[in-house]
NUFILO-623532 format. One record per residue (C-alpha): residue number from 0; residue in one letter; x, y, z. Coordinates in nm, 2 decimals. Layout:
BEGIN
+------+------+--------+--------+--------+
| zami | roti |     px |     py |     pz |
+------+------+--------+--------+--------+
|  NUM |    A |      X |      Y |      Z |
...
+------+------+--------+--------+--------+
//
This chain:
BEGIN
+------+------+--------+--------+--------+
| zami | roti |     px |     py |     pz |
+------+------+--------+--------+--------+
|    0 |    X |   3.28 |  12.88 |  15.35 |
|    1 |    X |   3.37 |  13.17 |  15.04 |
|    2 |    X |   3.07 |  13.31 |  14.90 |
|    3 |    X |   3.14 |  13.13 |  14.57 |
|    4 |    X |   3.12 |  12.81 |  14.76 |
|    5 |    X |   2.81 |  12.91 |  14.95 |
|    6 |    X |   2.58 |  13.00 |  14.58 |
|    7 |    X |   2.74 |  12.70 |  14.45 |
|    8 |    X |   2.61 |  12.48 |  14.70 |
|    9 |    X |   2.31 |  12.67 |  14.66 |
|   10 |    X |   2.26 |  12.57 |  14.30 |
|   11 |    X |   2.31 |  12.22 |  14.39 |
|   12 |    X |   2.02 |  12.22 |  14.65 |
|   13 |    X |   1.83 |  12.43 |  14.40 |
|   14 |    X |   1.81 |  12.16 |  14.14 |
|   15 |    X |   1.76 |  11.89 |  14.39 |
|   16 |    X |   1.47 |  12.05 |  14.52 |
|   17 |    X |   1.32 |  12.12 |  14.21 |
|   18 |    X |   1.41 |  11.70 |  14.14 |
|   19 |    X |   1.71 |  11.63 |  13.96 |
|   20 |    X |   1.75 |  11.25 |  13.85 |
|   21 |    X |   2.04 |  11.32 |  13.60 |
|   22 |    X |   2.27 |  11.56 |  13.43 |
|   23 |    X |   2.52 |  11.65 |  13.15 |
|   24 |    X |   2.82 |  11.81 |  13.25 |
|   25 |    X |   3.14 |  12.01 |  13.02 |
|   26 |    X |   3.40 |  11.97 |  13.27 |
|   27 |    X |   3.57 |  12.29 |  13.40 |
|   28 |    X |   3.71 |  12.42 |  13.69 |
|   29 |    X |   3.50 |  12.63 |  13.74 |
|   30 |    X |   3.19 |  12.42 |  13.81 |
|   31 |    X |   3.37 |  12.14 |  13.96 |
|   32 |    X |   3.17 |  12.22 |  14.33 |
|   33 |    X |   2.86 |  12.18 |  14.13 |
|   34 |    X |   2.96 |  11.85 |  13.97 |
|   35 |    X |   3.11 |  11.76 |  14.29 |
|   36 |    X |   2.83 |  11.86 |  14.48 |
|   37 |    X |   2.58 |  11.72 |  14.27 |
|   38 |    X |   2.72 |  11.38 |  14.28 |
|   39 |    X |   2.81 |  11.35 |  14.66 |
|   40 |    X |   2.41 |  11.39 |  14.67 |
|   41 |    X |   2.39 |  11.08 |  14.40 |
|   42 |    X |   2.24 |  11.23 |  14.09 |
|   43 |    X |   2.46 |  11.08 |  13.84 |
|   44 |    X |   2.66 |  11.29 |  13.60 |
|   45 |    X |   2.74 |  11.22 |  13.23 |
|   46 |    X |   3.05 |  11.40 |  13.10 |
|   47 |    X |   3.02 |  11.51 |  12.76 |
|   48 |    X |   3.33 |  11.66 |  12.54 |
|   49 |    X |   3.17 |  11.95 |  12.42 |
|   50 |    X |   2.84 |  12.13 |  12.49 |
|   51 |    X |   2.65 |  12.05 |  12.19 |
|   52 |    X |   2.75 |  11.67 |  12.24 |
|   53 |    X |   2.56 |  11.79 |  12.61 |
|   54 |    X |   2.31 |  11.92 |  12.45 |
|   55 |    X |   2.19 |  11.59 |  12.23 |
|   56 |    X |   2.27 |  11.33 |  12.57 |
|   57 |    X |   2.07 |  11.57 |  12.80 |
|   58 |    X |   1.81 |  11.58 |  12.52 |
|   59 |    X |   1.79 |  11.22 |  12.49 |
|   60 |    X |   1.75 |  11.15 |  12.84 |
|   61 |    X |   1.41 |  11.41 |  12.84 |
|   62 |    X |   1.28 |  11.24 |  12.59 |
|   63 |    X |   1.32 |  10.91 |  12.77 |
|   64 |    X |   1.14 |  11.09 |  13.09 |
|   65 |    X |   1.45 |  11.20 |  13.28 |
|   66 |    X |   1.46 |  11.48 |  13.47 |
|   67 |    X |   1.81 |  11.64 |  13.36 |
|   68 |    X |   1.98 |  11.99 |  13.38 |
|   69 |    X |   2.31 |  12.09 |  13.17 |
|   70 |    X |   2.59 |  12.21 |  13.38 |
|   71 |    X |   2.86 |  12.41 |  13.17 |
|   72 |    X |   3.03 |  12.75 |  13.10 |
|   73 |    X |   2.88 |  13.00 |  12.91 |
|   74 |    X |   3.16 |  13.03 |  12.67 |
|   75 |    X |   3.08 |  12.67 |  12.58 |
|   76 |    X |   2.71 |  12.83 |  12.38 |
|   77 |    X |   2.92 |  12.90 |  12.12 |
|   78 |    X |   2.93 |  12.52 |  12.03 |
|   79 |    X |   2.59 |  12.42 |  12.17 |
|   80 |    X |   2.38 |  12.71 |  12.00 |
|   81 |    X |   2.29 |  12.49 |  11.69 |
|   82 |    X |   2.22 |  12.21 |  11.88 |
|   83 |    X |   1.99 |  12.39 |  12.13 |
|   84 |    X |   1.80 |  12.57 |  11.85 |
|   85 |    X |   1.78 |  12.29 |  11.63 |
|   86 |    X |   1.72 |  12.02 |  11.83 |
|   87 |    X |   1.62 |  12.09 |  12.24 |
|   88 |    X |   1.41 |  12.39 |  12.15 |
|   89 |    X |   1.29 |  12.27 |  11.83 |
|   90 |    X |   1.16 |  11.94 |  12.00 |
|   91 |    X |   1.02 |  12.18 |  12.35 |
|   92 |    X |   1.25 |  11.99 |  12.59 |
|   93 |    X |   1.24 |  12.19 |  12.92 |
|   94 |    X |   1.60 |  12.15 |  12.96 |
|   95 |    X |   1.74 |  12.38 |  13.25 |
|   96 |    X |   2.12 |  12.52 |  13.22 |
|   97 |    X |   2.33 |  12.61 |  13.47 |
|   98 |    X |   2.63 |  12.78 |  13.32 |
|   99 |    X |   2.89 |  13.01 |  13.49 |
|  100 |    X |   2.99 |  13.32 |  13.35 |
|  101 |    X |   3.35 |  13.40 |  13.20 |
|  102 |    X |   3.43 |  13.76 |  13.13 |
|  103 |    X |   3.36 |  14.08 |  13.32 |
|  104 |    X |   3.53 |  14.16 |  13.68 |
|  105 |    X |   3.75 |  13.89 |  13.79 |
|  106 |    X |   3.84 |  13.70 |  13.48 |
|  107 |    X |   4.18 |  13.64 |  13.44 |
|  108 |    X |   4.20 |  13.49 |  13.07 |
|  109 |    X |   4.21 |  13.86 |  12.80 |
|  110 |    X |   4.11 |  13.64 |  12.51 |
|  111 |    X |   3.77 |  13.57 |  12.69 |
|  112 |    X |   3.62 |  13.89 |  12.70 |
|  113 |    X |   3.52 |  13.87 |  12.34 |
|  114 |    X |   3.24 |  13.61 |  12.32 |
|  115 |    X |   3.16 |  13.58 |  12.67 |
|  116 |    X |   3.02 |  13.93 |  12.73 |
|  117 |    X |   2.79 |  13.90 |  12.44 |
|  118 |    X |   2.64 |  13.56 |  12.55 |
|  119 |    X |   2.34 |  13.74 |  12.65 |
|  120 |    X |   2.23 |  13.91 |  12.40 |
|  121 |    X |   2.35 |  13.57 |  12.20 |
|  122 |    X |   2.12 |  13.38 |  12.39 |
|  123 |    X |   1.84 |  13.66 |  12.41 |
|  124 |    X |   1.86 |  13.68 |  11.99 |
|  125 |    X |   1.79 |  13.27 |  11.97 |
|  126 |    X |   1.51 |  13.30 |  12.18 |
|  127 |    X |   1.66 |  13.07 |  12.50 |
|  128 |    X |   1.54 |  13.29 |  12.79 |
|  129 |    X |   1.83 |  13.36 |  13.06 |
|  130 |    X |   1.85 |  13.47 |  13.42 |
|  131 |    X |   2.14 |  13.61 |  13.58 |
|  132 |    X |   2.29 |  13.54 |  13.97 |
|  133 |    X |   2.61 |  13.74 |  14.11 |
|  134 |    X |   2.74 |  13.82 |  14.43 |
|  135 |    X |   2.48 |  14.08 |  14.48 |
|  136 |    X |   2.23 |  13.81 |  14.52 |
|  137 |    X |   2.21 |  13.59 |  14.86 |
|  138 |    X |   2.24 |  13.24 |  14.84 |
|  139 |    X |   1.90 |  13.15 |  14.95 |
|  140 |    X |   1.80 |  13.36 |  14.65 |
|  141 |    X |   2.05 |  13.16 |  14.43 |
|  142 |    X |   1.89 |  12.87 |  14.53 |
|  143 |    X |   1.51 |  12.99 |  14.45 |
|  144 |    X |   1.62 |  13.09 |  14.13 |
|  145 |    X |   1.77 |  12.80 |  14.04 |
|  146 |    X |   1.50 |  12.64 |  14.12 |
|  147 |    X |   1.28 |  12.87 |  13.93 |
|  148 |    X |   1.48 |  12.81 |  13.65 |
|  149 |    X |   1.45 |  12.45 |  13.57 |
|  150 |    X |   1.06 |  12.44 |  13.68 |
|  151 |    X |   1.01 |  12.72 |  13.43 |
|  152 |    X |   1.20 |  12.51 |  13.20 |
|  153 |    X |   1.01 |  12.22 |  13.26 |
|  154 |    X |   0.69 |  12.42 |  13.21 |
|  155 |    X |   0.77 |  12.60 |  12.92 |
|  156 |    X |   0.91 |  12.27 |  12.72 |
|  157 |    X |   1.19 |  12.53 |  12.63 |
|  158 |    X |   1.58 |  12.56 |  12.71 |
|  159 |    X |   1.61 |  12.80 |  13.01 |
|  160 |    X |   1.97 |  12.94 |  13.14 |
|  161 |    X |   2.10 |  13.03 |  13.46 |
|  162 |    X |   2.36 |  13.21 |  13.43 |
|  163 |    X |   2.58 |  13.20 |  13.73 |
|  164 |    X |   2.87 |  13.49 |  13.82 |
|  165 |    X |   3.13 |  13.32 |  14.07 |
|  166 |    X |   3.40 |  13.50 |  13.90 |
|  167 |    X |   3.32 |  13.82 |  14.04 |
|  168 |    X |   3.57 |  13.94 |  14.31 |
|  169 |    X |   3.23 |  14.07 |  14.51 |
|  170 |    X |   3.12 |  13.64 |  14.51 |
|  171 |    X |   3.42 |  13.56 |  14.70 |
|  172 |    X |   3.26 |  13.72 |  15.01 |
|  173 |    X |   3.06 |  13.53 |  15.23 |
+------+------+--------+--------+--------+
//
């Protein structure tokens, strides 16, 4: 199994542990083994088109007692940033995010550089706290977090991202 796959699967357990009933995914390749993962386990998935569009079904679903997570790519807050602000952190949803990073080592698409890299600082600046996983970081520790995450979400009522490097030529180790 690459290391990608490993943390991957890792996030997956990570979110069932902490409960999962439902989530909101943007497809990409990139978290396909999430998605995939996710629903070999049977939490159902919703595709939504964009992020924001994520953003109001995954809110809905809180709202109507769900326990729900977001799984995306972080280049994808540029759409979802008004609704997440506006409307999940506005109403305290305790929404967790899973989103994979773009950008940095590894990425093979120039044009992404731009707004990826400064997704942090984005998401820092609209008060949506963030924590960050890369190959340094063991699986079993990518599951803890990720577990973290969406239980600090939960207890917080507030938008909480994990931001997840699998890009990184380091995460294709095992």
């Amino acid at each position: 199994m690459s290391g990608s796959h490993a943390r991957y699967e890792a996030v997956v357990d990570g979110l069932l542990d902490w409960g999962l009933q439902t989530f909101v995914y943007v497809p990409s390749s990139h978290v396909a083994a999430i998605i995939a993962g996710l629903e070999r386990n049977g939490v159902p998935g919703l595709m939504a088109n964009r992020e924001e569009e994520a953003a109001g079904i995954a809110g809905g679903l809180l709202l109507g007692g769900r326990r729900v997570a977001i799984v995306m790519q972080d280049n994808g807050f540029g759409n979802a940033l008004t609704a997440l602000t506006t409307f999940v952190k506005a109403y305290h949803l305790g929404l967790p995010i899973v989103a994979n990073t773009r950008g940095g080592l590894g990425e093979y698409n120039a044009m992404i550089h731009t707004f990826c890299e400064a997704v942090p600082d984005l998401l820092k600046t609209a008060g949506i706290a963030a924590e960050r996983l890369g190959p340094a970081e063991s699986p079993a520790l990518w599951r803890t977090t990720t577990r973290a995450v969406a239980e600090h979400a939960a207890m917080t009522h507030r938008p909480v991202v994990l931001l997840a490097d699998v890009m990184h030529p380091g995460s294709a180790e095992a």
